[in-house]
N, C-alpha and C positions, 0 to 999 in steps of 0.2 A: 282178900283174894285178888289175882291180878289179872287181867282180863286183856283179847286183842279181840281185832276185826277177823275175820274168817275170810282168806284170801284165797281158796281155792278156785282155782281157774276154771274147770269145765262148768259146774255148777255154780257162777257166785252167788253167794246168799246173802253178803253184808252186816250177818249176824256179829256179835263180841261174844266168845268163848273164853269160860276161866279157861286158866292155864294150869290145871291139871286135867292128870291121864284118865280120869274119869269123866271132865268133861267133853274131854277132846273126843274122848272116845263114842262116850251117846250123842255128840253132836254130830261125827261123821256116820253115826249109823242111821239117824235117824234123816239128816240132811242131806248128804251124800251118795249113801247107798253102800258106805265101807263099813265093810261087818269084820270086827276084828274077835278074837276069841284066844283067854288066856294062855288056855294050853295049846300047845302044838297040835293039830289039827290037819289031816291029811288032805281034806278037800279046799284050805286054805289057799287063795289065791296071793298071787304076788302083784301088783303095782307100784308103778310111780309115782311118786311125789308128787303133785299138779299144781304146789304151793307157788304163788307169782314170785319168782326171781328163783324157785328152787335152782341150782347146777348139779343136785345130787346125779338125777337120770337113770341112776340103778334100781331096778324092781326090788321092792323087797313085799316083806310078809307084811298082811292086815297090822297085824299086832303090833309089829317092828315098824310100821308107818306112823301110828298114835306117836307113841318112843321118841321118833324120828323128827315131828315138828312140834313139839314142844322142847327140845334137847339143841335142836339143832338152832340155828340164826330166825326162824320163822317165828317163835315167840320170845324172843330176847332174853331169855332167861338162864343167868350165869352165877356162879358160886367164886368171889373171892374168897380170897385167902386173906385173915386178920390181921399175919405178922407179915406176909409178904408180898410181893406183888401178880403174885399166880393165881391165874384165872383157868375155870372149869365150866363145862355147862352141865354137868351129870354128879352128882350128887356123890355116887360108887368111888368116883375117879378125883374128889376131895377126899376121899375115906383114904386114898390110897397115898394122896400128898400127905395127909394127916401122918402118917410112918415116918415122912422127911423133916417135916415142920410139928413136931409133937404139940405146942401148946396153941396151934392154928384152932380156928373157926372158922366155919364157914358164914359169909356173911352175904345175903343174896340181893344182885345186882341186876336190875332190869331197868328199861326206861318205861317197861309197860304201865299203863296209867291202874291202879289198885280202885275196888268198889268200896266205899266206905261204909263200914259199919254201921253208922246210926244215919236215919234218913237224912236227905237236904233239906226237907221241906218239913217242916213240924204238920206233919198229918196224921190222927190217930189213926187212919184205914191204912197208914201206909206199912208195910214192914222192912224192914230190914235182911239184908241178904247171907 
């Protein structure tokens, strides 16, 4: 799993968040105070993005926020392309190159540093992630 620091500006918390939507997501709920919820949701509020360097600035939905900084430049996480030189950061929008480039894979490119599997330390208490 690949993991960043938690850059959100109002609240920093200094925490490392994996980089899926599941973590991001119980991390800003729990830390934050952003309560996202799958379905569309009438009393859903919209916010900004408060990620340090974000330039997005348009409100969007809870939900679409999670989405937002794990997709976007805040977690560095991108999908090239096997045979060419096209790069993606959503996953859907390789599915869609995959029509152009048929025998492409997607091969995933981040600088984010990854937790490794089996401990550093040979510790029987210790577990693994």
């Amino acid at each position: 799993m690949y993991i960043r620091p938690c850059e959100w500006e109002d609240k920093p918390c200094g925490m490392w968040v994996g980089a899926t939507q599941a973590r991001v997501k119980a991390h800003f709920e729990v830390h934050h105070g952003v309560v996202s919820s799958i379905k569309p949701n009438a009393d859903e509020q919209r916010q900004k993005c408060r990620w340090k360097g974000c330039e997005c600035g348009k409100p969007m939905l809870s939900r679409n926020l999670v989405r937002h900084i794990i997709n976007v430049a805040h977690f560095g996480m991108k999908y090239k392309c096997s045979k060419c030189p096209t790069e993606v950061v959503r996953l859907d929008d390789f599915m869609e190159h995959k029509m152009r480039c048929p025998d492409a894979e997607p091969v995933l490119a981040t600088n984010a540093p990854r937790v490794p599997k089996k401990p550093v330390f040979a510790n029987k208490r210790m577990r693994t992630i």
